[in-house]
N, C-alpha and C positions, 0 to 999 in steps of 0.2 A: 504494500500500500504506500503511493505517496506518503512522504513527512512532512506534514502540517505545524512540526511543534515553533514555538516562537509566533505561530500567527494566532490574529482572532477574528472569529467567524461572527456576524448580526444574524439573527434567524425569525426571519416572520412568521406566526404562526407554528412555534414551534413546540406548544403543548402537545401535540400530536399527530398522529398520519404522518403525510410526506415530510412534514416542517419538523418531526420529532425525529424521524428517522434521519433524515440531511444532520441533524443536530447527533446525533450521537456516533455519525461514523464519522463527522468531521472530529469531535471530540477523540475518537478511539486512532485519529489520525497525528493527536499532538496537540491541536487546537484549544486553544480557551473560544468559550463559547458563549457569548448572550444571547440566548433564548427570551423571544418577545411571544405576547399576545396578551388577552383578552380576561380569561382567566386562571389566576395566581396560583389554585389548587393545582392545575395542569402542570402549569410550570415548573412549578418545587418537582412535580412526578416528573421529569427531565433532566430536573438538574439532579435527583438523587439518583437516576439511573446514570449518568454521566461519572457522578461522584465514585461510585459504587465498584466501578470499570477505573479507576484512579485518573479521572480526568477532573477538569476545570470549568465549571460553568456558573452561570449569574441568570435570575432570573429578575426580568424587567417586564411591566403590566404595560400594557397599548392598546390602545386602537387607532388603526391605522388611517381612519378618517378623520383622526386629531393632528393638526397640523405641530401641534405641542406639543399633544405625547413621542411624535417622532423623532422630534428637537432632542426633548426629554432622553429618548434612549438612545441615540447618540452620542450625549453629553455621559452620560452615564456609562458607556460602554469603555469611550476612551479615557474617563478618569479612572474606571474599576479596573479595565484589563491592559489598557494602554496606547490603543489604537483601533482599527477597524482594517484590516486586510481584505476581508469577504464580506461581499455581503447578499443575503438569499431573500428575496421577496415574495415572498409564499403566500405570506396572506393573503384571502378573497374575499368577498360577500360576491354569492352566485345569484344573476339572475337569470334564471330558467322560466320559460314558460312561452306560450304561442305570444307573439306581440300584442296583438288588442289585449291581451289578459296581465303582461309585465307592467309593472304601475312606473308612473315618473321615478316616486320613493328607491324602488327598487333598482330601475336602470342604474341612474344618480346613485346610488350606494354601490354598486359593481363598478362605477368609472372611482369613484371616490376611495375606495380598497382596496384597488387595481394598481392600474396605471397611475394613479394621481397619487394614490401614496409609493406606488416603486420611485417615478417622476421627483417626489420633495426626497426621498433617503439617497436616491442616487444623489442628486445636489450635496447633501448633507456629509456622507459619506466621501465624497470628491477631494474636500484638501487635504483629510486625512491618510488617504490612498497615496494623493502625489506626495507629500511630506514622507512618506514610506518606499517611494520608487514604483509605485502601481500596485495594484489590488485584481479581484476577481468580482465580478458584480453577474448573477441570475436572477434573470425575470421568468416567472414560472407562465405558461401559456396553456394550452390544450389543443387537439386536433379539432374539439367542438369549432375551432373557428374556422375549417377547411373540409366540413363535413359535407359528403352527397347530399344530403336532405335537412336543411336548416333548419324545418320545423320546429319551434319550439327553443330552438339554440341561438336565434338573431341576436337579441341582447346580451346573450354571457360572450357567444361568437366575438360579439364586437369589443369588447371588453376586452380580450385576448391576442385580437390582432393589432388594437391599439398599441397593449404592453409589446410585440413584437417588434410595433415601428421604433419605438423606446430604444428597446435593442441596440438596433441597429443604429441611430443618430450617436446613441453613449459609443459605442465602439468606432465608429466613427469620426468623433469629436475629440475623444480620450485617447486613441488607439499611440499615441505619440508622447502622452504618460504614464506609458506602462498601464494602463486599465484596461483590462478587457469585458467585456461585456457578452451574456451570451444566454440564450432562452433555452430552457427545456421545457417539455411535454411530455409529465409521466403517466404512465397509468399503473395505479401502485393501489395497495390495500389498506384505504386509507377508511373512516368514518363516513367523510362521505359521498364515497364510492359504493362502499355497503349501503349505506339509507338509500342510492339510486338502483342500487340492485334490486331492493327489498322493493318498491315502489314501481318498477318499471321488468318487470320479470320477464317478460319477453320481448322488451326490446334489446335487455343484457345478455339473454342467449344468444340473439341471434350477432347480438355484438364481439361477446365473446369468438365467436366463429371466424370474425375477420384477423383475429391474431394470428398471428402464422405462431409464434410461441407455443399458444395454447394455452398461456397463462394470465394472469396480474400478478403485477411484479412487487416483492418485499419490501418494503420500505428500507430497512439497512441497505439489506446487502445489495442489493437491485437499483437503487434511487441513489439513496447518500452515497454507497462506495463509487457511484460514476460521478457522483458530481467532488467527490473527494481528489478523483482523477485526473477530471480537466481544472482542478485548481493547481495541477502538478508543471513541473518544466515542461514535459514531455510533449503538452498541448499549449505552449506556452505560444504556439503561430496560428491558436484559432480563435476567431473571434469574431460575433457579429451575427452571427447565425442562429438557427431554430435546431435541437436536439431534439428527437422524439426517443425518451427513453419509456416505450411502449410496445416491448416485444414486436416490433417490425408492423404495427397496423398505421400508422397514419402514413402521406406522402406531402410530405410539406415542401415537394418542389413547386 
Protein backbone atom coordinates (compact mmCIF):
# COMPACT_ATOMS: atom_id res chain seq x y z
CA UNK A 1 0.00 0.00 0.00
CA UNK A 2 1.14 3.60 -0.72
CA UNK A 3 2.73 5.42 2.43
CA UNK A 4 0.53 8.16 3.57
CA UNK A 5 2.38 8.77 6.94
CA UNK A 6 3.35 12.58 7.57
CA UNK A 7 0.11 13.52 5.42
CA UNK A 8 -3.42 14.57 6.57
CA UNK A 9 -6.57 13.52 4.98
CA UNK A 10 -10.26 16.03 5.21
CA UNK A 11 -13.07 13.56 4.87
CA UNK A 12 -16.79 14.54 4.10
CA UNK A 13 -19.15 12.55 5.21
CA UNK A 14 -17.05 10.38 6.91
CA UNK A 15 -19.20 8.77 9.62
CA UNK A 16 -19.96 6.12 7.35
CA UNK A 17 -20.32 4.11 3.91
CA UNK A 18 -17.82 5.34 1.31
CA UNK A 19 -16.65 8.44 3.42
CA UNK A 20 -15.81 5.89 6.41
CA UNK A 21 -14.27 3.45 4.44
CA UNK A 22 -11.99 6.34 2.22
CA UNK A 23 -11.35 7.29 6.18
CA UNK A 24 -9.99 4.24 7.52
CA UNK A 25 -7.77 2.97 4.65
CA UNK A 26 -6.23 6.25 4.39
CA UNK A 27 -5.73 6.04 8.15
CA UNK A 28 -4.33 2.26 7.80
CA UNK A 29 -2.14 4.01 5.10
CA UNK A 30 -0.02 6.54 7.68
CA UNK A 31 -2.56 9.28 7.57
CA UNK A 32 -3.92 11.49 10.22
CA UNK A 33 -7.27 11.86 9.41
CA UNK A 34 -10.24 14.53 10.08
CA UNK A 35 -13.36 12.81 9.71
CA UNK A 36 -16.26 15.50 9.15
CA UNK A 37 -20.19 15.28 9.09
CA UNK A 38 -23.35 15.67 10.44
CA UNK A 39 -23.55 13.46 13.37
CA UNK A 40 -20.93 13.28 16.25
CA UNK A 41 -22.12 9.61 17.45
CA UNK A 42 -20.89 8.45 13.94
CA UNK A 43 -17.92 10.09 14.02
CA UNK A 44 -16.35 9.14 17.51
CA UNK A 45 -17.40 5.30 15.71
CA UNK A 46 -14.46 6.31 13.03
CA UNK A 47 -12.30 7.78 15.00
CA UNK A 48 -12.34 4.78 17.51
CA UNK A 49 -12.17 2.24 14.72
CA UNK A 50 -9.04 4.30 13.38
CA UNK A 51 -7.79 4.42 16.90
CA UNK A 52 -8.12 0.86 17.54
CA UNK A 53 -5.96 -0.07 14.15
CA UNK A 54 -3.06 2.48 15.96
CA UNK A 55 -3.93 5.33 13.73
CA UNK A 56 -4.62 9.05 14.08
CA UNK A 57 -7.86 10.70 13.68
CA UNK A 58 -10.13 13.81 14.96
CA UNK A 59 -13.57 14.00 14.70
CA UNK A 60 -15.05 17.52 13.54
CA UNK A 61 -19.26 18.17 13.39
CA UNK A 62 -20.42 19.84 9.80
CA UNK A 63 -22.71 20.59 7.50
CA UNK A 64 -21.63 21.07 4.49
CA UNK A 65 -24.25 23.67 3.42
CA UNK A 66 -22.80 25.86 6.26
CA UNK A 67 -20.41 28.09 4.71
CA UNK A 68 -18.85 28.29 8.44
CA UNK A 69 -18.93 25.04 9.41
CA UNK A 70 -16.42 24.43 6.46
CA UNK A 71 -14.33 27.44 7.51
CA UNK A 72 -14.71 25.99 10.82
CA UNK A 73 -13.13 22.43 9.84
CA UNK A 74 -10.40 23.61 8.03
CA UNK A 75 -9.31 25.89 10.70
CA UNK A 76 -9.55 23.03 12.91
CA UNK A 77 -7.98 20.49 10.80
CA UNK A 78 -4.64 22.59 10.27
CA UNK A 79 -4.26 23.72 13.86
CA UNK A 80 -5.19 19.96 15.20
CA UNK A 81 -3.20 17.95 12.75
CA UNK A 82 -1.09 20.51 10.94
CA UNK A 83 -2.16 20.85 7.60
CA UNK A 84 -4.46 19.44 4.82
CA UNK A 85 -2.78 17.36 2.01
CA UNK A 86 -6.09 15.55 0.87
CA UNK A 87 -8.85 16.32 0.63
CA UNK A 88 -12.34 13.96 -0.15
CA UNK A 89 -15.72 15.49 -0.73
CA UNK A 90 -18.02 12.89 -0.01
CA UNK A 91 -20.79 14.45 1.34
CA UNK A 92 -24.21 14.74 -0.41
CA UNK A 93 -28.00 15.49 0.06
CA UNK A 94 -29.48 13.23 -2.95
CA UNK A 95 -32.16 14.49 -4.96
CA UNK A 96 -33.99 11.74 -6.55
CA UNK A 97 -37.11 11.71 -7.97
CA UNK A 98 -39.11 12.27 -11.58
CA UNK A 99 -38.61 16.22 -11.82
CA UNK A 100 -42.26 17.68 -11.55
CA UNK A 101 -42.03 15.76 -8.11
CA UNK A 102 -38.12 17.08 -6.92
CA UNK A 103 -39.04 20.40 -4.93
CA UNK A 104 -36.81 23.73 -5.30
CA UNK A 105 -35.80 22.69 -1.28
CA UNK A 106 -34.55 19.75 -2.42
CA UNK A 107 -32.68 20.48 -5.92
CA UNK A 108 -31.06 23.67 -3.94
CA UNK A 109 -29.91 21.23 -1.09
CA UNK A 110 -28.18 18.79 -3.66
CA UNK A 111 -26.29 21.83 -5.49
CA UNK A 112 -25.70 23.26 -1.94
CA UNK A 113 -23.97 19.75 -0.42
CA UNK A 114 -22.56 19.02 -3.61
CA UNK A 115 -20.79 21.14 -5.76
CA UNK A 116 -21.10 24.36 -3.78
CA UNK A 117 -19.66 22.89 -0.62
CA UNK A 118 -16.64 20.63 -2.76
CA UNK A 119 -16.60 24.44 -4.61
CA UNK A 120 -15.92 26.66 -0.88
CA UNK A 121 -13.39 23.44 0.78
CA UNK A 122 -11.41 23.32 -2.55
CA UNK A 123 -10.89 27.22 -2.12
CA UNK A 124 -10.39 26.65 1.58
CA UNK A 125 -8.00 23.83 1.29
CA UNK A 126 -5.86 25.77 -1.68
CA UNK A 127 -3.17 27.61 0.26
CA UNK A 128 -2.62 25.10 2.43
CA UNK A 129 -1.90 22.43 -0.35
CA UNK A 130 0.55 25.03 -2.05
CA UNK A 131 2.23 26.05 1.32
CA UNK A 132 2.92 22.01 1.37
CA UNK A 133 4.12 21.76 -2.53
CA UNK A 134 0.55 20.23 -3.69
CA UNK A 135 -2.07 18.12 -2.35
CA UNK A 136 -4.79 15.41 -3.76
CA UNK A 137 -8.36 16.85 -3.95
CA UNK A 138 -11.70 14.09 -4.86
CA UNK A 139 -14.90 15.03 -5.88
CA UNK A 140 -17.08 12.19 -5.51
CA UNK A 141 -19.79 11.96 -8.63
CA UNK A 142 -21.94 8.99 -9.88
CA UNK A 143 -22.66 7.20 -13.26
CA UNK A 144 -26.45 8.52 -12.29
CA UNK A 145 -25.26 11.43 -14.37
CA UNK A 146 -24.47 9.44 -17.66
CA UNK A 147 -27.21 7.10 -17.31
CA UNK A 148 -29.47 5.41 -20.52
CA UNK A 149 -32.60 6.57 -18.98
CA UNK A 150 -32.63 9.66 -16.70
CA UNK A 151 -35.85 9.14 -15.29
CA UNK A 152 -36.14 10.00 -12.19
CA UNK A 153 -32.20 11.00 -11.89
CA UNK A 154 -32.39 14.64 -13.62
CA UNK A 155 -31.78 16.45 -10.51
CA UNK A 156 -29.03 14.21 -8.55
CA UNK A 157 -27.64 13.64 -12.47
CA UNK A 158 -27.09 17.31 -12.60
CA UNK A 159 -25.69 17.79 -9.20
CA UNK A 160 -22.90 15.38 -10.22
CA UNK A 161 -21.99 16.45 -13.44
CA UNK A 162 -21.79 19.86 -12.03
CA UNK A 163 -19.19 18.41 -9.30
CA UNK A 164 -17.38 16.97 -12.58
CA UNK A 165 -16.92 20.27 -14.22
CA UNK A 166 -15.25 21.36 -10.72
CA UNK A 167 -12.88 18.67 -11.42
CA UNK A 168 -11.76 19.40 -14.15
CA UNK A 169 -11.20 23.64 -13.90
CA UNK A 170 -9.37 22.71 -10.13
CA UNK A 171 -6.91 20.47 -12.12
CA UNK A 172 -6.72 22.71 -14.46
CA UNK A 173 -6.09 25.86 -12.75
CA UNK A 174 -3.92 24.16 -9.88
CA UNK A 175 -2.24 21.51 -12.06
CA UNK A 176 1.18 23.84 -11.93
CA UNK A 177 0.95 23.69 -7.99
CA UNK A 178 1.28 20.57 -7.55
CA UNK A 179 -2.67 19.92 -6.92
CA UNK A 180 -4.29 17.45 -8.49
CA UNK A 181 -7.66 17.13 -8.60
CA UNK A 182 -9.77 14.04 -9.70
CA UNK A 183 -13.49 12.59 -9.58
CA UNK A 184 -14.46 9.13 -8.61
CA UNK A 185 -17.69 7.15 -9.01
CA UNK A 186 -18.15 4.31 -6.64
CA UNK A 187 -20.41 1.90 -6.22
CA UNK A 188 -19.74 0.51 -2.97
CA UNK A 189 -21.92 -0.82 0.10
CA UNK A 190 -22.73 1.98 1.56
CA UNK A 191 -26.39 2.84 3.74
CA UNK A 192 -27.46 4.34 1.02
CA UNK A 193 -27.11 2.19 -1.49
CA UNK A 194 -28.84 -0.53 0.67
CA UNK A 195 -32.18 1.96 1.46
CA UNK A 196 -32.04 2.03 -2.73
CA UNK A 197 -31.94 -1.59 -2.89
CA UNK A 198 -34.43 -2.03 -0.40
CA UNK A 199 -36.95 0.57 -2.17
CA UNK A 200 -36.22 -0.14 -5.65
CA UNK A 201 -35.82 -4.02 -5.95
CA UNK A 202 -36.16 -4.55 -9.23
CA UNK A 203 -34.63 -1.95 -10.60
CA UNK A 204 -31.39 -3.14 -8.48
CA UNK A 205 -31.48 -6.57 -10.10
CA UNK A 206 -31.63 -5.64 -13.06
CA UNK A 207 -28.89 -3.14 -12.25
CA UNK A 208 -26.91 -5.26 -10.64
CA UNK A 209 -26.80 -7.34 -14.02
CA UNK A 210 -24.98 -4.48 -15.83
CA UNK A 211 -21.76 -5.05 -13.79
CA UNK A 212 -19.57 -7.10 -15.41
CA UNK A 213 -17.85 -7.72 -11.65
CA UNK A 214 -20.84 -9.08 -10.49
CA UNK A 215 -20.44 -7.25 -7.40
CA UNK A 216 -20.71 -3.94 -5.03
CA UNK A 217 -17.60 -3.07 -4.13
CA UNK A 218 -16.31 -2.96 -0.08
CA UNK A 219 -15.91 0.14 1.15
CA UNK A 220 -12.18 -0.49 2.59
CA UNK A 221 -10.77 -2.56 0.42
CA UNK A 222 -12.40 -1.79 -2.81
CA UNK A 223 -13.00 2.21 -2.53
CA UNK A 224 -10.53 3.72 0.00
CA UNK A 225 -7.60 1.34 -0.86
CA UNK A 226 -7.93 2.96 -4.67
CA UNK A 227 -8.39 6.16 -3.64
CA UNK A 228 -5.39 5.49 -1.18
CA UNK A 229 -3.47 4.69 -4.42
CA UNK A 230 -3.99 7.52 -6.71
CA UNK A 231 -2.84 9.68 -3.74
CA UNK A 232 0.51 7.66 -4.25
CA UNK A 233 3.70 8.95 -6.61
CA UNK A 234 2.93 6.34 -8.88
CA UNK A 235 -0.24 8.32 -10.26
CA UNK A 236 1.38 11.29 -9.44
CA UNK A 237 0.61 12.33 -13.82
CA UNK A 238 -3.18 11.93 -13.57
CA UNK A 239 -5.24 14.34 -13.00
CA UNK A 240 -8.49 15.85 -14.07
CA UNK A 241 -10.59 13.10 -14.90
CA UNK A 242 -13.68 10.93 -13.98
CA UNK A 243 -12.76 7.31 -12.09
CA UNK A 244 -15.41 4.85 -12.11
CA UNK A 245 -14.59 2.75 -9.29
CA UNK A 246 -17.69 0.60 -10.05
CA UNK A 247 -16.74 -2.93 -11.13
CA UNK A 248 -16.58 -1.89 -14.97
CA UNK A 249 -20.47 -0.79 -15.29
CA UNK A 250 -20.42 2.98 -16.18
CA UNK A 251 -18.71 4.54 -19.48
CA UNK A 252 -17.98 7.87 -18.70
CA UNK A 253 -16.28 8.41 -22.12
Amino acid sequence: MVDLTGKVALITGAGQGVGQGIALAMAAAGAKVAVTGRTLEKLQKTVSMIAERGGEAIALTCNVKSADDLTNIVDETVARLGSVDILVNNAQEVPIGNLLDVSDDAFMAGFESGPLASFRLMKLVHPHMVARGGGTIFNLASSAGIRWDMSSYGAYGAVKQATRALTRAGAAEWGRQGIRVLTIAPHAESPGLKWWIENNPEEATAFFKTIPLGRIGKLEEDIGRAVVTLCGPDMGYLTGTTIPLDGGQANFD
